[in-house]
VMD Tcl script that draws the C-alpha trace (Angstrom):
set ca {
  {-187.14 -156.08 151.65}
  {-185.11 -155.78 154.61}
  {-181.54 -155.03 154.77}
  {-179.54 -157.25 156.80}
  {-175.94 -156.66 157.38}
  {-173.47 -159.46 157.33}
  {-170.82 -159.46 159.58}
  {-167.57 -159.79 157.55}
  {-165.63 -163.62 158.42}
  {-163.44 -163.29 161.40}
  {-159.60 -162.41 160.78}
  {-159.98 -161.41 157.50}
  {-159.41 -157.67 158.16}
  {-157.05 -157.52 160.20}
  {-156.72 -157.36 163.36}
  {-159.05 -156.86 166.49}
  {-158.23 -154.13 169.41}
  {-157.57 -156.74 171.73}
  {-155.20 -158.51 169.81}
  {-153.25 -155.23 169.39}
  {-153.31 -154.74 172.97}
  {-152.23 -158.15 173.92}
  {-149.38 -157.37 171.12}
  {-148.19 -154.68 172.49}
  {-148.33 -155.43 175.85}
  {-146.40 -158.54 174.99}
  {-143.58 -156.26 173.75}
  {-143.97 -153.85 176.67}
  {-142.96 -156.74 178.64}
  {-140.40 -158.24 176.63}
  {-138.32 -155.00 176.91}
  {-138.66 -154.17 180.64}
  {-138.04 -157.84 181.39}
  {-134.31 -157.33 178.93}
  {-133.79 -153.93 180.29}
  {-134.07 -155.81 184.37}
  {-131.81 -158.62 183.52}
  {-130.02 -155.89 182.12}
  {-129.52 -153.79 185.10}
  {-129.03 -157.19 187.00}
  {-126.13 -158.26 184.80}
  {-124.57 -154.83 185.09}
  {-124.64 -154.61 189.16}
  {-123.63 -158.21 189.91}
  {-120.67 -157.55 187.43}
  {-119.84 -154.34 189.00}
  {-119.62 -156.23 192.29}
  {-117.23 -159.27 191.38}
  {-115.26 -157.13 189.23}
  {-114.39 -154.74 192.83}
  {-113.50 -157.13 194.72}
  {-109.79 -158.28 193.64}
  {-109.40 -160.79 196.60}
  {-111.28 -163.58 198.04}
  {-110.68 -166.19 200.11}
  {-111.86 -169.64 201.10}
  {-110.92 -172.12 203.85}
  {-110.45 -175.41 202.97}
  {-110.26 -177.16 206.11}
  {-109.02 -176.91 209.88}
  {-106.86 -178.97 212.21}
  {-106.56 -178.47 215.95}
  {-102.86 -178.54 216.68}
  {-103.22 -177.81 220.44}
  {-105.09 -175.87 223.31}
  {-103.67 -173.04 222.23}
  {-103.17 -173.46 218.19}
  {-104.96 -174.17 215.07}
  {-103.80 -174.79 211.40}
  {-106.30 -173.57 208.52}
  {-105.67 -174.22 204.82}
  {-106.61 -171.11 202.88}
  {-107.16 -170.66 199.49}
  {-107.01 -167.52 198.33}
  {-107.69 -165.90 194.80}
  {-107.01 -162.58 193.45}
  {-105.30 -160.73 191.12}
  {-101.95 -161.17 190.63}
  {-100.35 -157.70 191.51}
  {-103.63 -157.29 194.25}
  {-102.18 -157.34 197.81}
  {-104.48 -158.27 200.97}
  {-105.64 -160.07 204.09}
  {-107.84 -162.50 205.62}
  {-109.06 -162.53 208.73}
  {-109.83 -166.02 210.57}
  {-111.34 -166.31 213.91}
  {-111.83 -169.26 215.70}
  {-114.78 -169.78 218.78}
  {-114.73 -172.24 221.76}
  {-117.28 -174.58 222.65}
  {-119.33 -171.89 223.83}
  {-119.62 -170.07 221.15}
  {-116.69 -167.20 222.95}
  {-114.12 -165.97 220.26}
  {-110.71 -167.43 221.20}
  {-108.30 -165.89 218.87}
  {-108.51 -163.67 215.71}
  {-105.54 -163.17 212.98}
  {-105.17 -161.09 209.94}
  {-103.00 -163.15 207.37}
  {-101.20 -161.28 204.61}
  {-101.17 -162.04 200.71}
  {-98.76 -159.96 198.73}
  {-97.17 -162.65 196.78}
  {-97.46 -162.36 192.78}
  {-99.65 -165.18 192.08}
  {-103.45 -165.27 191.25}
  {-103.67 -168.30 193.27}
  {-102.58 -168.70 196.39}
  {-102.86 -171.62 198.82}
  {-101.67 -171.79 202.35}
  {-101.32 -172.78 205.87}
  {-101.43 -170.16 208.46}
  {-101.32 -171.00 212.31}
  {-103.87 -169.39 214.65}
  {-102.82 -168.80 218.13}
  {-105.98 -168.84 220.51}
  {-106.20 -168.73 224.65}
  {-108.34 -171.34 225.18}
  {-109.08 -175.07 222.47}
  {-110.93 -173.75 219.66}
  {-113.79 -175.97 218.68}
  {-115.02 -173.95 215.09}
  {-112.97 -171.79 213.04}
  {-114.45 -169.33 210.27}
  {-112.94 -167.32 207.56}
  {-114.47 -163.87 209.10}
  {-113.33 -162.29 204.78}
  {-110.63 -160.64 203.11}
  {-109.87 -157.48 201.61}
  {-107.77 -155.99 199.35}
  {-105.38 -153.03 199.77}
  {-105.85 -151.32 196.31}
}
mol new
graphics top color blue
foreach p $ca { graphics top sphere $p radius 0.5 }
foreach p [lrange $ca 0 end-1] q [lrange $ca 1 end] { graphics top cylinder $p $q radius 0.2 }
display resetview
């Protein structure tokens, strides 16, 4: 007689090595992947939570070869005092005028119309940013 060995069923013994590996690199992943949203969630909130005033232009109106009107809307905190800076470009793409508006009232909203003086008719305007004196 002959002894023949039997293989014991599948899964009945636990588990095999590749299972374990798969297992644990399935973890492995599962924590570097929270630990990068993580670090993610950490930077982008460091980086709204500096900056205390933005801005946004709502629209612009040519008043007149040498003038513009912009609407700005500007947000920030309410004791946070600032500026924006607009510049507005010719047809050609040359820069006709550039202003730095002030924001020191004590509001967290704030929405107004500042007039641009330029040297030539400005054709584009853009909100160039804003910053905050604190």
């Amino acid at each position: 007689m002959s002894a023949v060995r039997e293989q014991p069923p599948e899964g009945r013994y636990g588990r095999s090595a590749e299972e374990r590996t798969d297992r644990r690199l399935r973890i492995t992943g599962a924590v570097l992947g929270a630990g990068l949203l993580g670090l993610v969630t950490w930077i982008g909130y460091g980086y709204i939570s500096s900056q205390t005033l933005s801005g946004e232009m709502i629209r612009f109106k040519v008043v007149s070869d040498r003038a513009i009107e912009t609407h700005l809307e500007v947000r920030k905190d309410s004791e946070a005092r600032g500026f924006c800076t607009v510049r507005a470009q010719s047809e050609d793409g040359a820069e006709v005028g550039r202003a730095d508006f002030r924001f020191d009232q004590r509001s967290d909203r704030v929405d107004e119309v500042v007039t641009l003086r330029t040297t030539a008719r400005a054709t584009a305007v853009e909100l160039v940013g804003c910053e905050s004196d604190t």
